[in-house]
Each structure stands twice: as structure tokens, then as C-alpha cells.
C-alpha positions in Angstrom: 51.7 -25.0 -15.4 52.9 -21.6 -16.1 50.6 -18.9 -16.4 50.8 -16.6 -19.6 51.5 -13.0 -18.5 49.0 -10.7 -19.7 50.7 -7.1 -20.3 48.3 -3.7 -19.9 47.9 -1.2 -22.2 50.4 1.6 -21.8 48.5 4.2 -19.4 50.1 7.5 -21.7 52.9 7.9 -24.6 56.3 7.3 -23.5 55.6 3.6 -22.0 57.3 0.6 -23.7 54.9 -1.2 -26.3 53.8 -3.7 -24.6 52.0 -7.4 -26.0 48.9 -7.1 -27.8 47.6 -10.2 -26.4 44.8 -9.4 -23.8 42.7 -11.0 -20.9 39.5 -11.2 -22.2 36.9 -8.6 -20.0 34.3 -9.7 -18.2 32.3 -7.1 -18.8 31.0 -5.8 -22.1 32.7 -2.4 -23.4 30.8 0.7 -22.9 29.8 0.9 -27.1 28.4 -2.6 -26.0 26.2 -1.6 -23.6 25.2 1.5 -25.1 24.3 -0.9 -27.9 22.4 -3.6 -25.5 20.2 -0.3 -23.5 19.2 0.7 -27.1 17.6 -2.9 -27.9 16.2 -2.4 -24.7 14.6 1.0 -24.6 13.6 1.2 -28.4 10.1 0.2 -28.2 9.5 2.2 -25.2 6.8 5.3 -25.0 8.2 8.9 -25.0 8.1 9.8 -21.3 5.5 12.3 -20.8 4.5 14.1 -17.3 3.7 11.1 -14.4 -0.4 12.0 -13.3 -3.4 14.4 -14.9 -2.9 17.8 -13.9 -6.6 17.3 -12.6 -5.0 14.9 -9.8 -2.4 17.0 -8.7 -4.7 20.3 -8.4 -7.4 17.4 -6.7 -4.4 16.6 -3.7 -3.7 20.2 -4.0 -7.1 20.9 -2.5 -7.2 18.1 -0.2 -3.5 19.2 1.4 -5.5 22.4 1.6 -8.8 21.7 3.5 -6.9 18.7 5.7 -4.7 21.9 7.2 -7.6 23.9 7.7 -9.6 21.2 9.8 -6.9 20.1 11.6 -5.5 24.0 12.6 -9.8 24.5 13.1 -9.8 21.1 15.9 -6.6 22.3 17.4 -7.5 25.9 17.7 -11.1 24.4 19.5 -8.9 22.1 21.7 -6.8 25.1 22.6 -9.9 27.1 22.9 -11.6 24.6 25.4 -8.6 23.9 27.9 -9.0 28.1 28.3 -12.6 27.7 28.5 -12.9 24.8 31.3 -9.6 25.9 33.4 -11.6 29.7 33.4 -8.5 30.9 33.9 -7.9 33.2 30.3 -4.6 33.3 29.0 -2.0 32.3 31.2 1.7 30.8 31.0 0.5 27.7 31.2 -2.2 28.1 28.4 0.5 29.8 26.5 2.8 26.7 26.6 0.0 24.5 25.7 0.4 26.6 22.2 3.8 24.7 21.5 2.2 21.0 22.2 -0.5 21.8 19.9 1.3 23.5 17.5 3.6 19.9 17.3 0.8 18.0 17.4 -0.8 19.9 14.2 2.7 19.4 12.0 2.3 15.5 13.4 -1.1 15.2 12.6 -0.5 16.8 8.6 2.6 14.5 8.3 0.7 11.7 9.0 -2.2 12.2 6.7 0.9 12.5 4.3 2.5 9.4 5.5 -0.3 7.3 5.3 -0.6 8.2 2.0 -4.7 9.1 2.5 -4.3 11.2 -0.6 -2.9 8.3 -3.5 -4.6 8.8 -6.6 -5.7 5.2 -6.8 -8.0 6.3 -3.5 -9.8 9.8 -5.2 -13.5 9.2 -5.8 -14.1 5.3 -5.2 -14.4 3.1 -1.9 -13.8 2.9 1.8 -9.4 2.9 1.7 -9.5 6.8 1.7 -11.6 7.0 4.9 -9.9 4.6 6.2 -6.6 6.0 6.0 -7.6 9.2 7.4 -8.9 7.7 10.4 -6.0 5.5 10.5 -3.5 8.3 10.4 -5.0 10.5 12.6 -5.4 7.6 15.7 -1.5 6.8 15.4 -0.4 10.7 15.1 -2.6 10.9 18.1 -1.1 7.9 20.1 2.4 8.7 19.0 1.9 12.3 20.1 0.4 11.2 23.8 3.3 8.3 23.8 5.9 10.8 23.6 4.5 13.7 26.4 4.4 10.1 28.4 8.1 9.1 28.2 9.1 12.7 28.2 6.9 13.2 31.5 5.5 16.5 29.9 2.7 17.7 31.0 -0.3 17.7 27.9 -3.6 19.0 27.8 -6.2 16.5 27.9 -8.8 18.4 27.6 -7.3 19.7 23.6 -6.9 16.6 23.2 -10.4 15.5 24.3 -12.1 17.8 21.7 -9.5 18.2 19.2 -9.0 14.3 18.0 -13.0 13.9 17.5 -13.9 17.3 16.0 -10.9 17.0 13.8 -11.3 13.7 12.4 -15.1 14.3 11.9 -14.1 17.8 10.0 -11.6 15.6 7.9 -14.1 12.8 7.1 -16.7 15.4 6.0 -14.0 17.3 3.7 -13.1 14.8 2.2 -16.9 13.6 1.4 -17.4 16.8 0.0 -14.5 16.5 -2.3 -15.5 13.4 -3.5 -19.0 14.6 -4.1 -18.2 17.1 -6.6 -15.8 14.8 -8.3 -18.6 12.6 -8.3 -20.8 15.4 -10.1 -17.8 16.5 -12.4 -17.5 12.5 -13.3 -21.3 12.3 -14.5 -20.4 15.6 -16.5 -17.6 13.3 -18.1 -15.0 15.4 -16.6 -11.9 14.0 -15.1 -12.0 10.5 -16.3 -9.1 8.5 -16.8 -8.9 6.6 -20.6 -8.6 2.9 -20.3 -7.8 0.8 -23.0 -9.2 -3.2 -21.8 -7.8 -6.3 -22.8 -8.5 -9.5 -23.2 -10.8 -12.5 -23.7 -14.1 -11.2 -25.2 -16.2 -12.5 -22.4 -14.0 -11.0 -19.9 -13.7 -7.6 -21.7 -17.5 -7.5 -22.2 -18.0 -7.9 -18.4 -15.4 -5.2 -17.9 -17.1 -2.8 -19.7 -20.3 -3.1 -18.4 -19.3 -2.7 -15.0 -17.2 0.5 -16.1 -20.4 2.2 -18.3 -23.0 1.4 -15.6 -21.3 3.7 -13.8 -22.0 7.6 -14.6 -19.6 8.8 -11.9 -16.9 5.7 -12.3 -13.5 6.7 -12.2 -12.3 5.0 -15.5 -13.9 5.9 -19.1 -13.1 3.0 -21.7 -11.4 4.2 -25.1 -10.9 1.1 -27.0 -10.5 -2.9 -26.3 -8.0 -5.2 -27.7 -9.7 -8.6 -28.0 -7.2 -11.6 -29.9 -9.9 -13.9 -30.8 -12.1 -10.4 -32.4 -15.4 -9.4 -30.5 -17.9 -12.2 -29.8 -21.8 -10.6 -29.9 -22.2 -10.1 -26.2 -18.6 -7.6 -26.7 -20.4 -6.1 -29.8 -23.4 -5.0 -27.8 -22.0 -3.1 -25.7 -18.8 -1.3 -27.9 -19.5 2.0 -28.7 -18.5 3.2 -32.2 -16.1 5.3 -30.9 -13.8 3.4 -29.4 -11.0 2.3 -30.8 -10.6 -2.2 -31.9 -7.6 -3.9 -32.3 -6.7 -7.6 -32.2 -3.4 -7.2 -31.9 -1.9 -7.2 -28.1 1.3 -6.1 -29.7 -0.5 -3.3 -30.9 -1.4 -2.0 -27.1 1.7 0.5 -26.7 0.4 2.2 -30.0 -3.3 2.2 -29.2 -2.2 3.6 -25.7 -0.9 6.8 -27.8 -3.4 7.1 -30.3 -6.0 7.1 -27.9 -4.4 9.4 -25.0 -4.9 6.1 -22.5 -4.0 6.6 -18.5 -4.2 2.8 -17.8 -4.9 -1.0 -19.1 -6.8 -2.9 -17.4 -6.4 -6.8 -18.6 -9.6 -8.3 -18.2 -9.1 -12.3 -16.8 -6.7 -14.8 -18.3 -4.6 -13.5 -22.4 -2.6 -15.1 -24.9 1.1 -15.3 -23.5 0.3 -15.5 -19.9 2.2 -13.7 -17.2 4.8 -13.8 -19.6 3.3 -11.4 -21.8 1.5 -8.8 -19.0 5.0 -8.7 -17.3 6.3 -7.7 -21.0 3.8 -5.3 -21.3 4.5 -3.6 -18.1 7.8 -3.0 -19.2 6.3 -1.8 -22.6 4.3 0.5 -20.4 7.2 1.9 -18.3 8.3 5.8 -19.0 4.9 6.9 -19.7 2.2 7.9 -17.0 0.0 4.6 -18.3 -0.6 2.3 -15.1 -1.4 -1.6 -15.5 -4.5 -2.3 -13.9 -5.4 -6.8 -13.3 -9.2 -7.2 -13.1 -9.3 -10.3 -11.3 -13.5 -12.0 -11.5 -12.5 -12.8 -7.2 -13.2 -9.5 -5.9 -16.5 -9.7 -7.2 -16.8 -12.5 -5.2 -14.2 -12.3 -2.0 -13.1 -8.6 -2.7 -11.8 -7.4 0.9 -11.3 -11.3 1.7 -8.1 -11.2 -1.3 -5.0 -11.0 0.2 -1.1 -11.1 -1.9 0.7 -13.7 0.0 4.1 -14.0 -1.6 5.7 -17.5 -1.3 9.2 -18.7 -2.1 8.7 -15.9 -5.4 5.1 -17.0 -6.5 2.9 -14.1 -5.7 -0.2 -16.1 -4.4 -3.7 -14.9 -3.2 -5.1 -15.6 -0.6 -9.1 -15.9 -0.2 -9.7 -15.9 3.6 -12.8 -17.5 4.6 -15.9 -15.2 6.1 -16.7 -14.9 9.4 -20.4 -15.5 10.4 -19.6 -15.4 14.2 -16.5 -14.2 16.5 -15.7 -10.2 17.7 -16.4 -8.4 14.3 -20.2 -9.9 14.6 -20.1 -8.6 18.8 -18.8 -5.1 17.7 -21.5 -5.4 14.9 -24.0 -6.0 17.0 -22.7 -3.1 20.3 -23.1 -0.7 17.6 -26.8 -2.0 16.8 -27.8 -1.4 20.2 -26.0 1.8 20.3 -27.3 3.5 16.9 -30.5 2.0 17.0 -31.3 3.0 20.9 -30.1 6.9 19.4 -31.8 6.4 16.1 -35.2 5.3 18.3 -34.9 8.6 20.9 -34.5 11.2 18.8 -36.7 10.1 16.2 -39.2 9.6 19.1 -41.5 12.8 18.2 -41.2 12.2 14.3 -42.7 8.3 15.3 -45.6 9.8 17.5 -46.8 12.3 14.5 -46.1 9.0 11.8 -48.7 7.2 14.5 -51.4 9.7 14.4 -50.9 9.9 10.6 -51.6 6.4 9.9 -54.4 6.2 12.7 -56.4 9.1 11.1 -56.0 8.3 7.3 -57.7 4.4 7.6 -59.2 2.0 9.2 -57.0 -0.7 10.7 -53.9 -0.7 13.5 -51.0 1.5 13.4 -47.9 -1.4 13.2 -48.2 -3.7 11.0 -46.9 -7.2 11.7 -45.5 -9.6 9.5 -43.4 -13.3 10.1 -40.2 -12.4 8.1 -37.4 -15.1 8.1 -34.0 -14.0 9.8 -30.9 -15.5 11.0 -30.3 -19.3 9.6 -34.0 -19.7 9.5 -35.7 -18.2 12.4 -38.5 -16.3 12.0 -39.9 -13.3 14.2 -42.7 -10.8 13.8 -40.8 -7.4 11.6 -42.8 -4.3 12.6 -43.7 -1.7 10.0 -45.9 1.4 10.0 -49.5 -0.3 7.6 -48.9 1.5 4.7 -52.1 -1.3 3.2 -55.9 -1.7 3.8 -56.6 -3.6 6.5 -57.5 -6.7 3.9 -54.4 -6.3 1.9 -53.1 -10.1 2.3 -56.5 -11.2 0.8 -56.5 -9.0 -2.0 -53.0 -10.1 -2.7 -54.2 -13.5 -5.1 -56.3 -11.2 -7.3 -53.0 -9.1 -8.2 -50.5 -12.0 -8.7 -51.4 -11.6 -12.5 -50.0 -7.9 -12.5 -46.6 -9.0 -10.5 -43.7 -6.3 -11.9 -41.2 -7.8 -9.0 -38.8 -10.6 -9.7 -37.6 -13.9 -9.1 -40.1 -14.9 -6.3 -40.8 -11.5 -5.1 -44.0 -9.6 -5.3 -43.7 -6.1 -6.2 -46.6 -3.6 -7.5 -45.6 -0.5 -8.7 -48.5 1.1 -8.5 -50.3 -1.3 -6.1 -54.6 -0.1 -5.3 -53.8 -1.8 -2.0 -51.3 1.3 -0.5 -53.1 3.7 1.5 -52.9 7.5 0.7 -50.4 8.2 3.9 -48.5 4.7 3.4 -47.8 5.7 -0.3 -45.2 8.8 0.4 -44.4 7.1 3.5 -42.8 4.4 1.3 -41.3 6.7 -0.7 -39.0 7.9 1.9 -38.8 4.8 3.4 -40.8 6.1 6.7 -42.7 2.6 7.1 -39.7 0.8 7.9 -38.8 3.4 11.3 -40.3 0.5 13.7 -38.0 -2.0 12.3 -35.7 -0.3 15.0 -37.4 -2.1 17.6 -36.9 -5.2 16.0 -32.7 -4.4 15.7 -32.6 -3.4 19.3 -34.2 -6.8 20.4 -31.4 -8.5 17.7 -34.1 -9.9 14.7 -32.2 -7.5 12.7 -29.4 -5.7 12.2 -29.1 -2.2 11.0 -26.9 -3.5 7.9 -27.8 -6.8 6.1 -30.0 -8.8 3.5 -33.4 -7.9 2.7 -35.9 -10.2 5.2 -37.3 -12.3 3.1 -41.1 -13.6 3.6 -41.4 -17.4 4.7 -43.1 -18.1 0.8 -39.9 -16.5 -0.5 -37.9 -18.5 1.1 -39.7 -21.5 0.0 -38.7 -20.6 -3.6 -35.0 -20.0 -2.7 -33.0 -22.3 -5.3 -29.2 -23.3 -5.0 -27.0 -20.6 -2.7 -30.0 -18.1 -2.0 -30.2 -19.9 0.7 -26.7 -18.0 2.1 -28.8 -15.1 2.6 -29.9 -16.3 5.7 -26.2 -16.8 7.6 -26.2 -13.2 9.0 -28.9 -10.9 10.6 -31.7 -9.4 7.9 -31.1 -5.3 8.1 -33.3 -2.6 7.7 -31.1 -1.2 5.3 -28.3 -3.1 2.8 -26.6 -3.0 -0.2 -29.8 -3.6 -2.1 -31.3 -0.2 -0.5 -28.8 2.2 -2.0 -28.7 0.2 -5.4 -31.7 0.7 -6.5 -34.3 -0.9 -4.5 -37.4 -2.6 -6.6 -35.9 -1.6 -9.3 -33.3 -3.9 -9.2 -33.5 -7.1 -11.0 -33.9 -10.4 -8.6 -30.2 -11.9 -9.4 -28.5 -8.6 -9.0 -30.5 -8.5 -5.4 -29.0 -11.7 -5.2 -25.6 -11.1 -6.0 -25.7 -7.7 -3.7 -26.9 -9.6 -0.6 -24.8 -12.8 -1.1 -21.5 -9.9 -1.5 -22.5 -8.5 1.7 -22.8 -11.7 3.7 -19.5 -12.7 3.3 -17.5 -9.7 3.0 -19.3 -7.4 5.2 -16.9 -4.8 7.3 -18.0 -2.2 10.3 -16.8 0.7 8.1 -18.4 -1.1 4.9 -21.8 -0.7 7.5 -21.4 2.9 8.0 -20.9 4.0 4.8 -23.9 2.0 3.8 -25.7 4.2 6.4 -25.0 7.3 5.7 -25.5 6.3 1.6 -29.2 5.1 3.3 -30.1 8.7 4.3 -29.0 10.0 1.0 -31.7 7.1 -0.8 -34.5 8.2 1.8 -33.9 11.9 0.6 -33.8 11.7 -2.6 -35.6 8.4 -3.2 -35.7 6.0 -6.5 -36.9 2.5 -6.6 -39.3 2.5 -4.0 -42.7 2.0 -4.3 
């Protein structure tokens, strides 16, 4: 079969006319695709600058204060090695100026590298610390790695002070940071609009968790709800914010109300069909897409994306009650709380003679508490009660303010003049130490609970019991007694199964901050 010769286009004037008839291209002409990239792009935003200018002058500062901690901990380290050798300034000390210098540009690359400064991190959570520590222990290791294979000599004593004094002064920078964006936040400064979508239930819950808040980083704008706002939505809208039905009408209520993200709030109309369409609506504009998934109120750092075969799956892993986290948990009980009971040593000797002179009665109270999977020991407290207090306890039962099955009286005729400000600041609960030294407690976990309360302990309460009590928690630096019994709940069962070491420090240090400045304790 013979095939038809297809002639080409003369290439300039002069050629010989050649056939008209053409292969047919396989690919579209240029005024097609110009044509196809306008039916694209037409409904997309105008582009407008990528970040708030308040984030970029917020990394600005970070960049600033990291370099000056880290040039502070090398200048020390440098400082040290000329201290301990006694030698002053010689070659040698000199040439340690070069390693340090690297190790300062490594060090700064690698807080860049890590990426401890993404916007997503300012303000909120654990990640930021994290990363810092992160980055600085791999600069460190890669810096030591390479002296090693190079056979250079490096001074360990720079080293020595520099990587803890550094990393310390970077931890508290950045603390500081986050505090006054905190305060700026509660000032309603530097707030990113969000405009939530989604099922009314899902939006309501959304919101709530977003205005209870003061200092949270997102401030909502308007909601787009397809079925219209159910009551439990209309409670909690504010007049101000903008309410559509429409999903279609997102992009536009984006604009009107000056939006820097949507969050979708659980399953919408259209599926991932329509989110992925809306991302693309989204694209050219600074306005990130933000999933609010109901797990990570229940699993949160137990969620992992697991791609497979294209289906972008995740992954609840199952908490650990046993195993090395729960042996490094408990080394660092031992540790702190052998510290925490020397140095507090003198402040417990004047607390003694306190609570000896101002009533009748002994000094530690004892009380059966219920800890790990059931077991019960004696908790030790400072008595902040008369002597007769347990009696006296049916007479009040009438004038209970606590909830669920717990007792709580705020202004209970039982507390003695010395126990009342000593439960203020939480000073009752110092011998509770002993008690996480001999392992009845940890330092971080559930509330103890009394044997009666435990008793009354319906459906998965009863989880509270799979880890260690602690003499402080999540409950302590949430409110305290003021919180409502199923919120207690819902704290404690959180912290069971998604408990982390840094999660426990932070937890800590938020505890000293409560015993400060106090609220919910009585």
C-alpha cells in the first residue's frame, strides 16, 4: 500500500507551491492553546504577594536573634578552650577561630534547612522546638563527622559548652518570640482570616475550637455551610461574619473578606473531587487549603500520610503503654524529680513548719489514690484541711461545685488558713515528688483519681488508668477545677495515648507558668 506523500509548507518565497494537503498535527496550534490556558486560568484569583508582611518581619527577627545566640555559644566555646588550656591567645587558639567560625555558618544553615522558621510553625505547638533542636544536633554531628574523616584536630571543650548553651539560648528566643506573638494575638493582631467550610456540625465544632482561643493563630471571617446553619452553627456565628451556601461561591468570599486560608471542616458536597477543584481555584493567591480532620483530636501525633499505589492513606498507629519511650519517661522522672526534691529542699522545711504552726494535725497528709491499671498507693500532700476534714465531707455533698463524680468546693470551711494560698500555687502537691521518685507517679499524666471516683467511672474513663497518674497534666495548665468533668476527660484520655517526652516538657514548663500566675485552683 502506498503511502500518500505529504508535502511541507514552503520555508520562504521563491519555493515551488507545493500540495495543500497536510499531515494532520498532533499537537494543538499555539492560538489553541492560548485558547485552552484561558479556559483554564479564567476563574483564577489575581495573584497578590505570597505571606503577611507580619510573617516575613516575624522570620526576619527570628534569622536575627538565632545568629546572635549561636555567634553568643560559639564566642563562650571559644572563650572556654582559652580559659581551661590557661594558655591566652595562642596559634593554636587562633586556629580554633576558623572551626568555630564554620561551625557557626553550619549551625545557621541548618536552622534554615530544617526549615525551624515555616510559617505554619509561628505561635502554636511542639514542631518549632523540635526542629531547632533537631537541626542544631545534626549541624553538630555533621560538623564533628567531618574534623573526624579530615583527622583535624577540634576543640572539645567549644564544643562542650557551645552545643548546650546555644541550643538553650535558641529554645528561650524562640519562647520569647512566641510570647509576644501570643500577647499581640489576644490584642487581635496578626491573625490570619479563615473562611470554614462545610457540614454545619463540623463547622460549628470548628469554630469553637478557633474562638476559645484568644491567642489562636486563625480568626474566622465567614463559613460556607450547603445545607444553611443548623442552631448549634447559629449560636456561635458572629454577626459579622460573612454566610454563604454556596461552595462555588468560596473564591469570591475569599476576596471580599481578605481570607489567608480555608479550612474544610470534615466530609462536603463533591468529595475530593471538589477540594482538589478548589485548590486549584485557590492557586495564584496567598490563600492556603487547610483539611480539619475530627482524628487529631483523637490520634493527633499518632496520624501518619502513607501513600499507597496513589491513594494518600492515614495511618493511625496504635499507642504505646510500655516499651523505651515509657523507660526514657520514667529515667527522666528519677532524674527531674531527685533535682526538683534537692533544691526545693529548704523551700519544703519552711512549707513544714508552716503547716505545723498554723493547726492542729500532722504535716503530710495521706491519701489511697488509684494509679497505674488499678493499683493504689498512699499520694503524699502538705494538709491543707482540719484534721476531721473526711468527716465533715457528707455534710457538704449538698454544696458540690465539681463535676462528674468529683468533689470540688470553691470556697470550702474545711481549708486551713496556710493550706488555702498553698493551694493556690499549688505548694500542697511538692511531696507528691516522693511519690514519682518511688514510681506511683509520674511527673506528667492523669489526674489520680480517689478509689470512690473510680467507682463511678462509666464507659472509657476507665483508660485513665493505663499510664502513671502525674503531679502535673494536661488538665493542670487548662484550667484546673474550672474545667468541666468531660473536657477533664477528653484532656487526660488525649494524653494517655498520644503522650511524647517533648509533649512532657512543655507541659512542665507551662506548669510553672499555672503555679505563678494561678487560675482554677481552689
Amino acid at each position: 500500500m502506498n503511502r500518500a506523500r505529504v508535502r511541507r509548507p514552503p520555508l520562504h518565497e521563491g519555493h515551488a507551491q507545493r500540495s495543500a494537503r497536510q499531515r494532520p498535527s498532533r499537537w494543538p496550534q499555539p492560538e489553541v492553546i492560548s485558547e485552552h490556558w484561558s479556559a483554564v486560568n479564567q476563574n483564577q484569583p489575581e495573584p497578590r504577594t505570597a505571606g503577611e508582611p507580619w510573617r516575613r518581619k516575624y522570620r526576619v527577627g527570628l534569622i536575627i536573634t538565632d545568629f546572635a545566640m549561636t555567634a553568643l555559644a560559639v564566642v563562650a566555646g571559644w572563650a572556654a578552650v582559652i580559659t581551661v588550656t590557661s594558655r591566652g591567645f595562642t596559634a593554636q587558639s587562633l586556629q580554633h577561630v576558623g572551626f568555630l567560625t564554620v561551625l557557626l555558618v553550619v549551625w545557621n544553615v541548618g536552622l534554615a534547612v530544617y526549615r525551624t522558621r515555616e510559617e505554619r510553625l509561628l505561635g502554636t505547638g511542639a514542631d518549632e522546638y523540635k526542629r531547632v533542636a533537631n537541626a542544631t544536633l545534626r549541624m553538630f554531628g555533621a560538623v564533628v563527622l567531618a574534623m573526624v574523616l579530615l583527622q583535624r584536630n577540634m576543640p572539645s571543650t567549644a564544643l562542650a559548652v557551645s552545643l548546650p548553651l546555644g541550643l538553650a539560648g535558641l529554645l528561650a528566643a524562640r519562647w520569647t518570640w512566641r510570647k509576644w506573638l501570643t500577647s499581640q494575638r489576644r490584642l487581635g493582631h496578626y491573625l490570619s482570616r479563615v473562611v470554614v467550610f462545610g457540614g454545619s456540625e463540623d463547622v460549628a465544632y470548628v469554630v469553637k475550637q478557633v474562638s476559645a482561643h484568644a491567642s489562636a493563630t486563625y480568626q474566622v471571617s465567614g463559613v460556607v455551610v450547603p445545607e444553611g446553619p443548623a442552631p448549634d452553627l447559629k449560636d456561635v456565628l458572629d454577626p459579622d461574619w460573612e454566610v454563604e451556601s454556596d461552595p462555588e461561591r468560596i473564591p469570591d468570599l475569599v476576596r471580599e473578606v481578605g481570607a489567608n486560608a480555608v479550612i474544610v471542616a470534615g466530609p462536603v458536597p463533591g468529595g475530593n473531587r471538589y477540594i482538589r477543584e478548589l485548590g486549584w481555584k485557590l492557586e495564584g493567591s496567598s490563600t492556603e487549603l487547610i483539611l480539619a480532620s475530627s482524628l487529631t483530636n483523637v490520634a493527633g501525633p499518632r496520624i501518619h500520610w502513607r501513600p499507597v499505589e496513589g491513594l494518600p492513606l492515614m495511618h493511625v498507629e496504635l499507642p504505646q503503654y510500655s516499651g523505651g519511650k515509657h523507660v526514657l519517661k520514667r529515667f527522666l522522672d528519677i532524674v527531674l524529680s531527685s533535682l526538683a526534691l534537692i533544691l526545693l529542699a529548704p523551700v519544703l522545711i519552711v512549707l513544714c513548719l508552716i503547716v505545723r504552726l498554723d493547726s492542729e494535725g500532722p504535716v503530710i497528709f495521706r491519701q489511697q489514690r488509684v494509679g497505674l491499671r488499678g493499683r493504689t498507693f498512699q499520694m503524699l500532700k502538705y494538709r491543707s484541711m482540719v484534721v476531721d476534714a473526711e468527716q465533715r465531707l457528707t455534710a457538704l455533698r449538698a454544696r458540690n461545685q465539681g463535676a462528674g463524680v468529683l468533689f470540688k468546693l470553691k470556697h470550702d470551711p474545711r481549708v486551713t488558713r496556710c493550706g488555702r494560698w498553698m493551694r493556690k500555687f499549688s505548694l500542697d502537691e511538692l511531696p507528691q515528688l516522693w511519690n514519682v521518685l518511688r514510681g506511683d507517679m509520674s511527673l506528667v499524666g492523669p489526674r489520680p483519681p480517689l478509689p470512690s471516683e473510680v467507682k463511678g467511672y462509666e464507659g472509657s474513663t476507665h483508660r485513665r488508668l493505663l499510664i502513671k497518674p502525674g503531679l502535673t497534666g494536661l488538665w493542670q495548665v487548662n484550667g484546673r477545677s474550672n474545667l468541666p468533668w468531660d473536657e477533664s476527660i477528653r484532656l487526660d484520655l488525649f494524653y494517655v495515648e498520644n503522650w511524647s517526652v517533648t509533649g512532657d516538657l512543655m507541659i512542665m514548663w507551662r506548669t510553672v507558668k499555672v503555679m505563678v500566675q494561678p487560675e482554677g485552683a481552689y
